[in-house]
VOBA-374725 format. One line per 3 residues: for each residue x, y, z of C-alpha. Coordinates in steps of 0.001 Angstrom, whole numbers, plus 500000, padded with zeros to 6 digits. Example, Ala and Ser with C-alpha at 12.3 -4.5 7.8 and 13.67 -1.06 7.14 Angstrom:
<rs>
512300,495500,507800 | 513670,498940,507140 $
</rs>
This chain:
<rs>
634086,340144,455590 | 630909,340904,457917 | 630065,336948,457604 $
633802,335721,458078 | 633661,338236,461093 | 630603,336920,462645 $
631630,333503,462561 | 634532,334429,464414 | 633081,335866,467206 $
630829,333509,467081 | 633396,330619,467585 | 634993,332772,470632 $
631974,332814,472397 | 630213,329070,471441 | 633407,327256,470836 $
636563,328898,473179 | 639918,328597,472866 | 642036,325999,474402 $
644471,327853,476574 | 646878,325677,478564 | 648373,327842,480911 $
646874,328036,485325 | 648262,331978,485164 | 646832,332909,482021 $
643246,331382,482712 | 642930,332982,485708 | 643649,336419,484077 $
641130,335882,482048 | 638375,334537,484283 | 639102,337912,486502 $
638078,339746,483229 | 635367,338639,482676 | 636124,335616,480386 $
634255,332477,480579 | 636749,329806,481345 | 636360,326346,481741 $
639471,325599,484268 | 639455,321337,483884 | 639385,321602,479901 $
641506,324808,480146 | 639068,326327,477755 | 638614,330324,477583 $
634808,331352,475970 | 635192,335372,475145 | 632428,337426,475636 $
630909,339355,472093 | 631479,342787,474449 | 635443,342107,475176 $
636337,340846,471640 | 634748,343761,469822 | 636400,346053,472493 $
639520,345295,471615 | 639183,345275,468132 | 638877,348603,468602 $
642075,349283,470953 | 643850,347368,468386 | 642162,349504,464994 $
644082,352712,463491 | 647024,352085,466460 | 650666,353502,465056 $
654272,352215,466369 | 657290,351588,465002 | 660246,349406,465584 $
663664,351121,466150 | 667128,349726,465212 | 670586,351917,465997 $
671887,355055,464632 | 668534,356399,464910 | 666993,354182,462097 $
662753,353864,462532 | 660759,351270,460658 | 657367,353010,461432 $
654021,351119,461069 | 651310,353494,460294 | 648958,350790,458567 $
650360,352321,455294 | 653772,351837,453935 | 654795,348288,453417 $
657882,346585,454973 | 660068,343970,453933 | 661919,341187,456347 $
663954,338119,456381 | 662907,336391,459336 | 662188,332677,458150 $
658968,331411,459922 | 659192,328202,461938 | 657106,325758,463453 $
657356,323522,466748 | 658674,320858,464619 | 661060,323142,463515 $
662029,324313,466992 | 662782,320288,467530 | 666126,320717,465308 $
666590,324315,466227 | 664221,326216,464153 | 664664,328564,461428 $
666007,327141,457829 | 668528,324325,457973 | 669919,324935,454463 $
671699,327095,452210 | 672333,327042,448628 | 676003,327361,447392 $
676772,328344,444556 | 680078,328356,444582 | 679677,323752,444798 $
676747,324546,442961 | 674904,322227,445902 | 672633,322843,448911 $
674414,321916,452030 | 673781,322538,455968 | 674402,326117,457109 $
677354,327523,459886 | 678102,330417,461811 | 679040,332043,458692 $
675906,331820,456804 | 674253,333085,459554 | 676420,336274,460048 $
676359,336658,456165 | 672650,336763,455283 | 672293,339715,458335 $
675142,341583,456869 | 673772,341179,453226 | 670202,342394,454293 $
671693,345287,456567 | 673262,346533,453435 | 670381,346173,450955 $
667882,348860,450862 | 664509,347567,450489 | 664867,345295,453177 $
663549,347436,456844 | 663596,344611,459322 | 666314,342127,459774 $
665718,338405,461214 | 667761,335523,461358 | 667651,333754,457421 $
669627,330721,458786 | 670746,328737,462206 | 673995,327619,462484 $
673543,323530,461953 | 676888,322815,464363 | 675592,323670,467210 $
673349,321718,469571 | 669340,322939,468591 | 668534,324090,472230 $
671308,326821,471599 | 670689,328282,467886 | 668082,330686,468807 $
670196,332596,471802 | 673261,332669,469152 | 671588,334031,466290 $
669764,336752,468632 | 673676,337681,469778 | 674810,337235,465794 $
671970,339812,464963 | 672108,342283,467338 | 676112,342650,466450 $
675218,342672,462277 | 672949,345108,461864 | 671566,348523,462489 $
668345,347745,461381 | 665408,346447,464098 | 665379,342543,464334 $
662792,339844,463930 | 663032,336676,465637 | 660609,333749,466884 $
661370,332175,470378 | 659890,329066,471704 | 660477,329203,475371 $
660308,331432,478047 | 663859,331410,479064 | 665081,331729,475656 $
662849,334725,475020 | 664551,336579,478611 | 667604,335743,477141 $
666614,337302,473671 | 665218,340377,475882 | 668431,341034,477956 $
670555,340768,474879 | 668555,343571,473063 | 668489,345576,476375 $
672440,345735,475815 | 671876,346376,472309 | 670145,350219,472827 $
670984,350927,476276 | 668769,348820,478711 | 665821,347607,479106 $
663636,350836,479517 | 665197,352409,476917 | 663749,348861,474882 $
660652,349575,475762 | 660220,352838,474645 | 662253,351922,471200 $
661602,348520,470547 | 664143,346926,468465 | 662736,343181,468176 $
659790,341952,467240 | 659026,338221,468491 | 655918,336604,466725 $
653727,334641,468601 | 651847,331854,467059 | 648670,329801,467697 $
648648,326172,467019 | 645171,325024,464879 | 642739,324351,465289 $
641697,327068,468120 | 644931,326327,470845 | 647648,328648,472385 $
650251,326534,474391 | 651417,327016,477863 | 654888,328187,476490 $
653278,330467,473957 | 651012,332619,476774 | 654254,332103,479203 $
656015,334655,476277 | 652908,337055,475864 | 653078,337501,479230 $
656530,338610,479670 | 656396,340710,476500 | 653338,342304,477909 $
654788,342777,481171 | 657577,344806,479116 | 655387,346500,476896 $
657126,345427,473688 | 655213,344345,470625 | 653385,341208,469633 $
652582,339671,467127 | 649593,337446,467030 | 650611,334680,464260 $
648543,331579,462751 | 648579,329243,459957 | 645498,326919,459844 $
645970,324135,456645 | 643000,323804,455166 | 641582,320069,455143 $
644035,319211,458260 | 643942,321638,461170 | 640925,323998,459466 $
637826,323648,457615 | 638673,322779,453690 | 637070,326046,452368 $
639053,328853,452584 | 636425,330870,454388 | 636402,328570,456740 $
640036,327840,457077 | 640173,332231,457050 | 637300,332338,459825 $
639414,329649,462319 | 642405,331834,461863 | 640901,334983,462776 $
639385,333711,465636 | 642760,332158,467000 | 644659,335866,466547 $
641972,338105,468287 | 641771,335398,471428 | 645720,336335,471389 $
644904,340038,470794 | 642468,340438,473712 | 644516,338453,476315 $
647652,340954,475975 | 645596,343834,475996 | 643779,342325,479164 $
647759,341955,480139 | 648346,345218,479165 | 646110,347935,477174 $
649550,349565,475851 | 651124,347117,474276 | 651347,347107,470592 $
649333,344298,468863 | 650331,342852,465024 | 648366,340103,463218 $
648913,337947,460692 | 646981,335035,459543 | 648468,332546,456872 $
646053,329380,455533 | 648753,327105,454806 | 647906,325224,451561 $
649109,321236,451741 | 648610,319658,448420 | 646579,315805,449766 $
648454,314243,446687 | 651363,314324,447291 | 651379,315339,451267 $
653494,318603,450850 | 653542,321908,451571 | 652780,324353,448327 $
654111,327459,448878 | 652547,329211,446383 | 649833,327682,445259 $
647394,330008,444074 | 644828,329212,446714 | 647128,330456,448950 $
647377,333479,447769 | 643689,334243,447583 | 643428,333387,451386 $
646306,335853,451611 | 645049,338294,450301 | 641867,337674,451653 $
642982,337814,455009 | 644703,340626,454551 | 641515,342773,453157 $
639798,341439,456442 | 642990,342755,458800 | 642913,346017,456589 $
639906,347493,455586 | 637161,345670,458249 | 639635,345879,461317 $
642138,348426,460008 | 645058,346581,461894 | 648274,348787,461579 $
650867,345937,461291 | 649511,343046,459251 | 651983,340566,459035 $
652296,338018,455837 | 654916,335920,454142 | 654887,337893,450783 $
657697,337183,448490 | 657312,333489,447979 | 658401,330373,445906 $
657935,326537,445919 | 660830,326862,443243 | 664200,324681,444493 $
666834,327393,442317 | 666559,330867,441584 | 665270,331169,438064 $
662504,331134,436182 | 660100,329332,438550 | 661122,331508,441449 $
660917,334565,439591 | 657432,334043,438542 | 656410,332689,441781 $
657800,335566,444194 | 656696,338526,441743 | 653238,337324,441675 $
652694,336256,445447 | 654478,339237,446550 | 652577,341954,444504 $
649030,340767,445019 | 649590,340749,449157 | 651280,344237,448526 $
648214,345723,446510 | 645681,343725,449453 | 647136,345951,452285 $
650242,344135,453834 | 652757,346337,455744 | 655102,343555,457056 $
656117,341170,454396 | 658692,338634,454152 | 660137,336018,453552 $
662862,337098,451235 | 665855,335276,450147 | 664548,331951,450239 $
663459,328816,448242 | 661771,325262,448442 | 659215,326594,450571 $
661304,328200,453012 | 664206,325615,453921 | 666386,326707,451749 $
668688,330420,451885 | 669894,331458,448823 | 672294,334783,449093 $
671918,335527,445581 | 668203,334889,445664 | 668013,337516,448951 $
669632,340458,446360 | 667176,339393,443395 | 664049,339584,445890 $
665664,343191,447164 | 665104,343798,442696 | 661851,342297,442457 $
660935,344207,446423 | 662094,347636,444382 | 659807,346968,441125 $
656383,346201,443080 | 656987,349230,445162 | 656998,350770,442214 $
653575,349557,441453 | 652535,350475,444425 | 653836,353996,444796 $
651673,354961,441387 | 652085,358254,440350 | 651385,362025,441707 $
648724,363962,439158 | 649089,367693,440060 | 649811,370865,438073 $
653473,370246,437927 | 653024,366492,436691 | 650279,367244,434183 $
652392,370035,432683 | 650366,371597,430689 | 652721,374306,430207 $
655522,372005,428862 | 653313,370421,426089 | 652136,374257,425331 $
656320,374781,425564 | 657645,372292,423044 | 654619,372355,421069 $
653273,370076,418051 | 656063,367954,416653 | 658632,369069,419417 $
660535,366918,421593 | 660445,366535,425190 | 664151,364854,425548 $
665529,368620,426021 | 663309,369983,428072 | 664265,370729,431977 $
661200,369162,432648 | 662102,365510,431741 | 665766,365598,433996 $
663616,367146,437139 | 660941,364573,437084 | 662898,361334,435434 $
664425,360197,438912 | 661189,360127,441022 | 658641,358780,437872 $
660277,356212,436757 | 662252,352802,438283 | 665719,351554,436807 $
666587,348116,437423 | 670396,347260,438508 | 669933,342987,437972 $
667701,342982,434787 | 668722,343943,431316 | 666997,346607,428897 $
670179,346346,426569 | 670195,344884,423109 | 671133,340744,421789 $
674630,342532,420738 | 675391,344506,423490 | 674300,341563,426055 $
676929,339364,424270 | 679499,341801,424285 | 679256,342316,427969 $
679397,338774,428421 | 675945,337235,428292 | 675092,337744,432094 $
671645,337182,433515 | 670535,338123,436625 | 671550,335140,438679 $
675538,335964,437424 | 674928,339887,437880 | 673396,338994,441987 $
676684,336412,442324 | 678595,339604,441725 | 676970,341608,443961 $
676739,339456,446883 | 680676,338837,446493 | 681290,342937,446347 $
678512,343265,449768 | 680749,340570,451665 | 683702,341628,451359 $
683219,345271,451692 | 679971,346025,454320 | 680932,345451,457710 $
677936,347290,460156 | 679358,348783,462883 | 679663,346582,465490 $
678624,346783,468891 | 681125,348163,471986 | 683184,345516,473613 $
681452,346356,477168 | 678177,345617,475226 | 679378,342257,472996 $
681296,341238,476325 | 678050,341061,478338 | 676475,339227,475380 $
678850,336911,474918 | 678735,335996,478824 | 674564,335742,478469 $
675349,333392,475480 | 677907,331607,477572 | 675468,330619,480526 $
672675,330076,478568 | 674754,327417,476517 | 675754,325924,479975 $
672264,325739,480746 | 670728,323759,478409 | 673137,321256,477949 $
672794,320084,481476 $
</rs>
C-alpha cells in the first residue's frame, strides 16, 4: 500500500492530470497547483495531496431520506444500493440499464415507465437495501430526458436517500431543485443530504469539463461527492493490477483535493473499480476473479492506509445472463470478499449480464444473499452472557439445551433464517410443490407490487416537480 501510494503521488506531481475546464484551472493555479493552462494540465504539489488526505481520513456523514430515515457512513457499517453505474457511452442512449428481464414472457425486453417506478418501490420495501438509485431508464422516452424523469420517479417512490449519476450541468440543477422540493428546500438539502451524485474520472488521468462543471456546483452546495474511476487494465491503465490500482488512485485524490480546494466542508467518497476486459473475446467480465482482487485491493488501500469513511464499490456482482446457479455463485462470492475488505457502499444489486440487464426477482434474491454475508460479517459477541458458563453448569452432562431460557433469548440475534432458501427435507420440498428460490422471489415480488405503495409526495411538492420535468423536457428537445 506504501508503494501503490507513492506512485500515486508521484504521478500527481511528475505526470498531472488533464483537467479541461478555464474555471477549474484557475482555482487551482490560485492554490497553489502547478497548471499548465495550453495543455490544461494540473501538477499537485506532494504538500496539498497529503493534506487532504487527511481532511478526507476518519470524516463521518450520512445521507438522509424522509420520515426521518439516516443511512450514516461512519467508515464502519456497510451499505447496500441499486444505482446501476454508467458510462459516457451510456449517457449517449440515456444512461443507466436499457433492459429488464421478464419473466412473466420469459424474455429480456426494453424497459418503461413502469419498470422504472417498480424496481424503486421494490427496493424501498426490502430491508437490506439503505440507498435507493434508479435500476432502469424508461427506453420511450428521448435519452436527453431519462435522467430528469427518473430523479422525479425516485424522489416520489421512496423514503429512502437516492443515488443517481448526472452527466451535465443542467441536468444535475435540475436533479438539485427536485430534491430541494423533496425535504423542504435547498438549505434544508444541505444540511440532510438526500442524493448522492457520483462523479467519475475518465482513464487514463482526465476529468472532463462537464465533470468539474458538477463538482463545482455540488461544492458550491455543500452536498456530497463522490470521486469515481474505473481504469481497464491493458486499455486505459497499466496491465498489472498495481498499476491499473496506482492510476486509479491517483485520478480520485486529484478529484478529492479540487472540491476540498472548492470547499473544505464538503463530504468526499471514493471508489476505485479496475474494470477487467477479457482481450479474447473484447468484453467486459464482470466478475472475473482479477477483478475482485483489485477490488478488494483497492478497498484495503481506501480503508486501512487512508481510512476513507465512504468507500464506494460495485459489490454484488454477476456476468451470469439468468438468475441461477451462475449468478448465485458469482454475486455471493464478489459481494462477500469486498464486504470482509472494508466496503461501506456497495451495490449493484438486482442485476445481470454485467449490469444491462434488471431482474426484479434477482433484486429480492440479492436482498437474501445481502442478509447472509451480513451475517458473516456481524460475527458473534463473546461475553459472560454468550459464553454461559452458568447454563452448561445448569443443564449439566448429558442435559439438553433445547429447554433452557437461554436458547429462546439468544436464538433471534445468533443465528440467520433464510426466507428464499430451503432447509426442509426431499419429501416435504415436494409436498410444498418443489419451489426453488427463483419461484419463491416471483412470489414475493408479485405480493411487494401490489401491496407497498411509499407514501407519496404532497401535490404542492409533485406539482412543482412535474413543472421542472416539464421545462426541462421542452428544453432539450429544442
Amino acid at each position: 500500500m506504501r508503494e501503490i501510494h507513492a506512485a500515486s503521488i508521484g504521478i500527481l506531481k511528475n505526470i498531472g492530470v488533464e483537467m479541461r475546464n478555464e474555471k477549474a484551472l484557475k482555482i487551482m493555479h490560485e492554490a497553489g497547483v502547478e497548471v499548465d493552462f495550453r495543455r490544461q494540465v494540473a501538477r499537485f504539489p506532494s504538500s496539498l495531496v497529503e493534506e487532504t488526505i487527511k481532511k478526507v481520513s476518519g470524516g463521518e456523514w450520512a445521507l438522509y431520506g424522509r420520515e426521518g430515515y439516516k443511512v450514516g457512513f461512519t467508515g464502519r457499517e456497510a451499505h447496500f444500493y441499486t444505482q446501476t453505474e454508467i458510462s459516457p457511452i451510456a449517457g449517449k442512449v440515456g444512461g443507466f440499464t436499457q433492459y429488464v428481464l421478464d419473466l412473466n414472457l420469459m424474455e429480456r425486453r426494453e424497459a418503461n415507465e413502469k419498470d422504472v417506478i417498480d424496481s424503486i418501490r421494490l427496493a424501498d420495501y426490502l430491508e437490506n437495501i439503505k440507498v435507493v438509485g434508479p435500476s432502469v431508464s424508461d427506453q420511450t422516452l428521448p435519452p436527453k430526458l431519462r435522467i430528469i424523469h427518473n430523479a422525479a420517479s425516485l424522489v416520489n417512490n421512496t423514503a429512502k436517500p437516492g443515488a443517481i449519476e448526472v452527466f451535465t450541468l443542467d441536468d444535475l440543477e435540475c436533479v438539485v431543485r427536485i430534491a430541494s422540493i423533496a425535504v423542504g428546500g435547498i438549505e434544508e438539502l444541505k444540511t440532510r443530504p438526500m442524493l448522492l451524485t457520483p462523479v467519475e474520472a475518465t482513464s487514463p488521468l482526465r476529468y472532463s469539463s462537464n465533470v468539474l462543471e458538477n463538482v463545482m456546483f455540488l461544492a458550491k452546495h455543500k452536498l456530497p461527492i463522490t470521486f469515481y474511476t474505473m481504469p481497464i487494465p491493458g486499455v486505459s491503465a497499466p496491465v498489472t493490477l498495481a498499476g491499473a490500482i496506482a492510476l486509479g488512485n491517483a485520478e480520485v485524490w486529484a478529484g478529492a483535493v479540487f472540491a476540498k480546494l472548492l470547499n473544505s466542508e464538503v463530504n468526499v467518497g471514493l471508489g476505485i473499480r479496475v474494470t477487467i476486459f477479457d482481450q479474447r473475446t473484447l468484453t467486459h467480465s464482470y466478475a472475473a476473479p482479477e477483478h475482485q482482487l483489485a477490488l478488494i485491493a483497492s478497498l484495503q488501500l481506501l480503508n486501512e492506509f487512508y481510512n476513507v469513511s465512504n468507500r464506494r464499490v460495485s459489490g454484488i456482482r454477476t456476468d451470469a445472463n439468468f438468475p441461477g446457479i451462475q449468478a448465485g455463485y458469482e454475486k455471493a462470492a464478489t459481494g462477500l470478499s469486498v464486504l470482509l475488505a472494508g466496503a461501506t457502499l456497495v451495490g449493484n444489486l438486482g442485476f445481470l449480464r454485467s449490469c444491462d440487464t434488471f431482474s426484479c426477482e434477482q433484486l429480492v434474491i440479492d436482498n437474501e444473499i445481502v442478509s447472509t454475508l451480513n451475517r458473516y460479517v456481524k460475527g458473534f459477541e463473546v461475553n459472560e452472557k454468550t459464553i454461559a458458563a452458568n447454563v452448561i453448569e445448569e443443564v449439566g452432562i448429558g442435559g439438553n439445551f433445547l429447554l433452557h431460557k437461554h436458547t429462546p433469548t439468544h436464538l433471534r440475534s445468533e443465528y440467520w433464517f433464510p426466507e428464499l432458501a430451503d432447509r426442509i427435507g426431499w419429501d416435504e420440498w415436494k409436498g410444498k410443490g418443489e419451489k426453488d428460490a427463483l419461484d419463491k422471489a416471483k412470489e414475493k415480488v408479485k405480493r411487494i407490487l401490489e401491496s407497498h405503495f411509499p407514501e407519496p409526495l404532497d401535490r404542492d411538492a409533485q406539482k412543482e416537480i412535474q413543472k421542472i420535468v416539464k421545462e426541462a423536457d421542452k428544453r432539450l428537445l429544442r
